[in-house]
C-alpha beads as a LAMMPS data file, in Angstrom:
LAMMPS data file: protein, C-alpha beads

153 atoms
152 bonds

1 atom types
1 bond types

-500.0 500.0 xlo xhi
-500.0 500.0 ylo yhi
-500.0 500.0 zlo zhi

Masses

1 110.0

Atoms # bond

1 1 1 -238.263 433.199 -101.329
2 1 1 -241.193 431.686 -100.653
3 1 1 -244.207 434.804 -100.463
4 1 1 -247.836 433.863 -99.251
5 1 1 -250.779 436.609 -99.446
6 1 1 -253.268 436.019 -96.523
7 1 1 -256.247 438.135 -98.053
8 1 1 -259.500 438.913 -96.580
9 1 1 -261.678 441.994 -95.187
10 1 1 -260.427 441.762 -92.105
11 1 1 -263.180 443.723 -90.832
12 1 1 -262.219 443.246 -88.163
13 1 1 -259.674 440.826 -87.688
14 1 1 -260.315 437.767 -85.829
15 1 1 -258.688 434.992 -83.045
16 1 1 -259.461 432.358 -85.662
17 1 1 -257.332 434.827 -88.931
18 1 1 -254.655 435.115 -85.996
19 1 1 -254.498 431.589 -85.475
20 1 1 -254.139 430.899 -89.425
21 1 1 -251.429 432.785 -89.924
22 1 1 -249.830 431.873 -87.250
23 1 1 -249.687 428.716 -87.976
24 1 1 -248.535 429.441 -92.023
25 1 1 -245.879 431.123 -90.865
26 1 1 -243.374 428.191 -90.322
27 1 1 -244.240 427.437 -94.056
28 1 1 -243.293 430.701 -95.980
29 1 1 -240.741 433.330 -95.800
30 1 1 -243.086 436.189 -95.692
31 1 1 -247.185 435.845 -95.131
32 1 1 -248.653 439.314 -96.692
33 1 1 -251.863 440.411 -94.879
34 1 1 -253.630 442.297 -98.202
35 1 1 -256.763 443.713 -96.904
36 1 1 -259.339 443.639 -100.056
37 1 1 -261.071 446.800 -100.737
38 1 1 -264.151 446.354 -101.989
39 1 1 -266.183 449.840 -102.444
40 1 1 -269.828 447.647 -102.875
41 1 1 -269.073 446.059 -99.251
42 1 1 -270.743 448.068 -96.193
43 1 1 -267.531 448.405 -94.160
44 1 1 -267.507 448.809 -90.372
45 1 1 -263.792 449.943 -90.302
46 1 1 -261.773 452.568 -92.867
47 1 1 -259.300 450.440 -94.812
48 1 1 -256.694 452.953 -92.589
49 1 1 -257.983 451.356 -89.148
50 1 1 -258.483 447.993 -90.445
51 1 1 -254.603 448.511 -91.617
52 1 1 -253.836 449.677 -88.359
53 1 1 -255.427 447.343 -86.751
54 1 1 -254.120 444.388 -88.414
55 1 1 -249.950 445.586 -88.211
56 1 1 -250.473 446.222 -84.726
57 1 1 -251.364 442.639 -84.104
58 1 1 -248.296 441.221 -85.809
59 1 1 -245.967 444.189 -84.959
60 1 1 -243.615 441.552 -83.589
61 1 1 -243.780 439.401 -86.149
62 1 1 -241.018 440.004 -88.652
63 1 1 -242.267 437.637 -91.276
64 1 1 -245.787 439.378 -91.506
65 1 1 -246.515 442.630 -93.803
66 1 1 -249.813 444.410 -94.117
67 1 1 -251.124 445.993 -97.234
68 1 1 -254.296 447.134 -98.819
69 1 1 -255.077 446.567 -102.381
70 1 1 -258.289 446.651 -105.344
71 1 1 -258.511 443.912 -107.562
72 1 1 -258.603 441.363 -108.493
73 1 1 -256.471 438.833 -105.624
74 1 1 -254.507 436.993 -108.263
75 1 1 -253.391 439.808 -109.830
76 1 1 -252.017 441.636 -106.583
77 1 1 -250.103 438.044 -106.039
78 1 1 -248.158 438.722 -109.431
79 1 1 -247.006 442.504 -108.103
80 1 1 -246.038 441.263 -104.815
81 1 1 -244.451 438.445 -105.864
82 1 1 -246.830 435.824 -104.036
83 1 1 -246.920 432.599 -105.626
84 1 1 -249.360 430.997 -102.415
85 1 1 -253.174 432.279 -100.911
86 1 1 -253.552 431.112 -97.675
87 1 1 -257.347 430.863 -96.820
88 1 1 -259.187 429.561 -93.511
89 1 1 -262.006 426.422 -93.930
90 1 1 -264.173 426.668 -91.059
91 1 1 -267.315 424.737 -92.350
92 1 1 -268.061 423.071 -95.413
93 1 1 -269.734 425.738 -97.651
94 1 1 -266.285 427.990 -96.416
95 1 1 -264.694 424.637 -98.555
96 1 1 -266.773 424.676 -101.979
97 1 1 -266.945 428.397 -102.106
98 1 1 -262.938 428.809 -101.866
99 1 1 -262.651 425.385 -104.097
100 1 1 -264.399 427.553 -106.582
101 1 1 -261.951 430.532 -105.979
102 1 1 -259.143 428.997 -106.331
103 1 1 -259.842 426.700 -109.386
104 1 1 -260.568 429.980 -111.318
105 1 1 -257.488 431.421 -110.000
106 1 1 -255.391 428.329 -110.558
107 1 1 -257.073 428.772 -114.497
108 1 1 -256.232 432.708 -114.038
109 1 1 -253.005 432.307 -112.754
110 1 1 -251.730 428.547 -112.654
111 1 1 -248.299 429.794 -110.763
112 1 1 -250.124 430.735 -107.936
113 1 1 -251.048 428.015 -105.473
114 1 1 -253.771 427.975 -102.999
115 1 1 -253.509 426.381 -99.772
116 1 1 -256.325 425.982 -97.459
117 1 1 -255.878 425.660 -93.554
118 1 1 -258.626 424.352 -91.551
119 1 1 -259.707 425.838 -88.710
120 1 1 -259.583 425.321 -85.336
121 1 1 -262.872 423.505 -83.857
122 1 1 -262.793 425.760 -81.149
123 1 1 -262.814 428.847 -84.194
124 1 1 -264.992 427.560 -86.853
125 1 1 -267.700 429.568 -85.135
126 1 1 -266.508 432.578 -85.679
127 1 1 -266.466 435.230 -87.918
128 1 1 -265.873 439.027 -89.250
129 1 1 -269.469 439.297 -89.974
130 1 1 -270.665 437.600 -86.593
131 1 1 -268.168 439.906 -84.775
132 1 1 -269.940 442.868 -86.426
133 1 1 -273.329 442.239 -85.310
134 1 1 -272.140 441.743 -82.329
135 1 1 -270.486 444.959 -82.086
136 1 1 -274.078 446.792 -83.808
137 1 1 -275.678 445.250 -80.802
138 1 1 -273.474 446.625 -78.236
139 1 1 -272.110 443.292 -76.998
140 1 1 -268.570 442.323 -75.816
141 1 1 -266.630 441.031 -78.623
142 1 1 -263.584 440.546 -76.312
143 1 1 -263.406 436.421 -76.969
144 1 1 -263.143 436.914 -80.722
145 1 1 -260.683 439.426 -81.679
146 1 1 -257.244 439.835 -80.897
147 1 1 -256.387 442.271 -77.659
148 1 1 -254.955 444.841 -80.049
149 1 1 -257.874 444.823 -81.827
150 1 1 -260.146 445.924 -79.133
151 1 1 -258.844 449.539 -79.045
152 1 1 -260.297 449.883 -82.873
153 1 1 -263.555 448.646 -81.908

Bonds

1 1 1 2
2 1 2 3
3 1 3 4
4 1 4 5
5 1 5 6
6 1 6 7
7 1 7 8
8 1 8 9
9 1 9 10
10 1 10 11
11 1 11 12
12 1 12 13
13 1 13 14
14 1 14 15
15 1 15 16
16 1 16 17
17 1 17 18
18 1 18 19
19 1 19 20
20 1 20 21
21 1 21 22
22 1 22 23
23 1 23 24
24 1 24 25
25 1 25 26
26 1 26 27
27 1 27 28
28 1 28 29
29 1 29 30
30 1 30 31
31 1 31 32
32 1 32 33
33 1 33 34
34 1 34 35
35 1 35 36
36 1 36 37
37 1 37 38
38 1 38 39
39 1 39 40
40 1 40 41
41 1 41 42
42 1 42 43
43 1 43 44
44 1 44 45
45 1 45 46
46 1 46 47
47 1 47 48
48 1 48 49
49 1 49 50
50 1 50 51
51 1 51 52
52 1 52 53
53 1 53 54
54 1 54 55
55 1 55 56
56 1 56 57
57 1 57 58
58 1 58 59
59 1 59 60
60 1 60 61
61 1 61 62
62 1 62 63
63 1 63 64
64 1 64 65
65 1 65 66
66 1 66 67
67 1 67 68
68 1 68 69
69 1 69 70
70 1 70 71
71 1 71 72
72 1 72 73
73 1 73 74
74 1 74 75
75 1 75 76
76 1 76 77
77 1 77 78
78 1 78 79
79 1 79 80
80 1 80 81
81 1 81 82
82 1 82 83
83 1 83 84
84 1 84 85
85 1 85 86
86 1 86 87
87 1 87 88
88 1 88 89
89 1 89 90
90 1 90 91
91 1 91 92
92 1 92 93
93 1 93 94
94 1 94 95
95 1 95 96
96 1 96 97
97 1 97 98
98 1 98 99
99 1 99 100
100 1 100 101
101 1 101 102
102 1 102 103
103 1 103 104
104 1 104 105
105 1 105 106
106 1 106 107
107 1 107 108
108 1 108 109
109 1 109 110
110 1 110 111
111 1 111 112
112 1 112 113
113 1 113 114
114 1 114 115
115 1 115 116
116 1 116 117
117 1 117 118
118 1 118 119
119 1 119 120
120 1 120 121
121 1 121 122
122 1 122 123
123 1 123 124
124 1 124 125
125 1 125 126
126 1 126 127
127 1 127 128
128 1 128 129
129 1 129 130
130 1 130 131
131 1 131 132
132 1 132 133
133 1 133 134
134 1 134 135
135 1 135 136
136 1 136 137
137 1 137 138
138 1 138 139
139 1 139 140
140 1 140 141
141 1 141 142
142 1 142 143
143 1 143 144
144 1 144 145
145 1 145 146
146 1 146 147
147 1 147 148
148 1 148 149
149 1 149 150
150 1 150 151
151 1 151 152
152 1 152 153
């Protein structure tokens, strides 16, 4: 069975994450979401909501669990049994800093395999962190996250 973990903040999710793993999907049996919990990160979302959030928008999609977990990434891989990370390349620092990620996981862990998707042009724009200030500022984040999203927001 071929196991990917998706990881990320996901805080909050985004059209462009939505469009990655949608289009991983045809190339693993099962695409875990693992929201990263990071206690030094400002959050704008619990890890609950941002679990919520995320299983709501791929309640229909049998191939697609949700999960939180602390850690190190490569070492949640090994105790779900992942042996791919799908990440998202929007520009080209996204590229060198998740180069550098994954060669030190490939050293950490050499069974797991990295496999980086590039975004959409019409996505590369956007992000968890420009959502945010968005959402500080009282605008309308509507074109960037996922309908099921909105409610959370």
């Amino acid at each position: 069975m071929k196991i990917a973990l998706f990881p990320g903040s996901f805080d909050p999710i985004t059209i462009a994450h939505v469009d990655i793993i949608k289009r991983s999907l045809p190339l693993f049996d099962q695409i875990i979401i693992g929201i990263g919990l990071n206690s030094a990160k400002q959050h704008f979302l619990s890890p609950q909501q941002r679990m919520e959030m995320v299983a709501q928008v791929f309640a229909d999609e049998i191939k697609v669990k949700v999960n939180t977990y602390e850690g190190l990434t490569v070492e949640y891989c090994k105790q779900i049994g992942a042996n791919f990370m799908v990440r998202g390349i929007r520009t080209a620092s996204d590229f060198e800093y998740e180069r550098a990620i994954a060669q030190i996981n490939q050293t950490m862990m050499p069974e797991v395999e990295t496999i980086l998707l590039l975004s959409r042009p019409e996505y590369s724009a956007i992000s968890s962190t420009i959502v945010r200030d968005i959402l500080r500022n009282k605008g309308n984040v509507s074109p960037f996250v996922p309908t099921q999203a909105l409610k959370f927001l």
